[in-house]
C-alpha positions, -999 to 999 in steps of 0.1 A, spaced: 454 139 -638 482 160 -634 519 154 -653 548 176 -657 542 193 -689 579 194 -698 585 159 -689 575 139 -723 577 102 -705 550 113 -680 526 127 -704 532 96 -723 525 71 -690 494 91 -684 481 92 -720 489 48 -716 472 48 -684 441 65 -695 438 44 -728 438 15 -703 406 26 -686 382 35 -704 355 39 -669 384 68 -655 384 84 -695 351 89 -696 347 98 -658 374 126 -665 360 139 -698 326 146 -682 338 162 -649 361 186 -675 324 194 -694 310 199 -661 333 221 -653 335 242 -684 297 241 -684 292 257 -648 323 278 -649 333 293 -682 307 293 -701 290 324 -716 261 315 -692 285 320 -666 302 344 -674 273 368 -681 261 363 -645 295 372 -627 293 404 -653 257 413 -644 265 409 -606 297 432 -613 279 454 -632 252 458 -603 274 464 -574 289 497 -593 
């Protein structure tokens, strides 16, 4: 979900809209762990380093 962060009343709507639906809150929140998970964990990160580290 994506809202102009200077514009208050959109944040607002979207913060309403997601309080309504609680299937699309939860849907959101485990796509974002997902995410963080795969992508920037150490995990991750430690892999992209090791690759980096062996093409020198």
């Amino acid at each position: 979900m994506l809202v102009d962060p200077q514009d208050a009343t959109a944040i607002a709507t979207a913060i309403n809209e997601l309080l309504g639906d609680e299937d699309r809150m939860r849907q959101l929140g485990e796509s974002g762990k997902r995410a963080v998970l795969s992508k920037y964990s150490w995990a991750a990160e430690a892999e992209k380093l090791v690759a980096l580290y062996a093409s020198l």
